[in-house]
N, C-alpha and C positions, 0 to 999 in steps of 0.2 A: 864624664861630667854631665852629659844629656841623663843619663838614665838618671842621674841624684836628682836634676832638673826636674824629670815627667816626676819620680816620687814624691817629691815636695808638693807638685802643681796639685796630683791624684789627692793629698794629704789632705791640701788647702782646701778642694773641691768637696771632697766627703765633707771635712771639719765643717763648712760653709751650708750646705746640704742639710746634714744630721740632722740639728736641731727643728726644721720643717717638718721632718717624722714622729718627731717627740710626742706623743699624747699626754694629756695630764687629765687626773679624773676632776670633775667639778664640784664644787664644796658642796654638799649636803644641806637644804633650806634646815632651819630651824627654827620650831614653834615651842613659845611659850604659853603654857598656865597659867590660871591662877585660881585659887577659891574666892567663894565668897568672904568677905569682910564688913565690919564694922570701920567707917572713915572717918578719921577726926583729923581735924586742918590743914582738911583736902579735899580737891574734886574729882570728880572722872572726867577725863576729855579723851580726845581720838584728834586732834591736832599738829600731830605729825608727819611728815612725810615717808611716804611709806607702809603707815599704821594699817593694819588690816584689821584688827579685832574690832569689839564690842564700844573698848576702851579701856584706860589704864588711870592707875590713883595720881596724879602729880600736887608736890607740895609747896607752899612757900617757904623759901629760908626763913627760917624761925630762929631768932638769938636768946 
């Protein structure tokens, strides 16, 4: 019965462990483009948090 005991405990031990070894790769930044355009009822802003670019088109809801 000891020896089922220590395997279980070993089990628990790794199981509990393991995950600490784990590596995971880290996402990939991603940048967007854009061409030049012609803008109609819209502006350019940089407003965002986060925003790194130039600036980007945002619209008003238009019904």
């Amino acid at each position: 019965m000891i020896t089922g005991m220590k395997r279980i405990s070993v089990f628990l031990v790794i199981a509990l462990i393991a995950p600490v070894f784990v590596q995971t790769d880290a996402a990939a930044a991603v940048g967007y483009e854009a061409e030049n355009a012609t803008i109609s009822q819209g502006v350019v802003e940089s407003n965002h948090a986060g925003f790194t670019g130039t600036g980007f088109v945002n619209y008003d809801n238009v019904v």
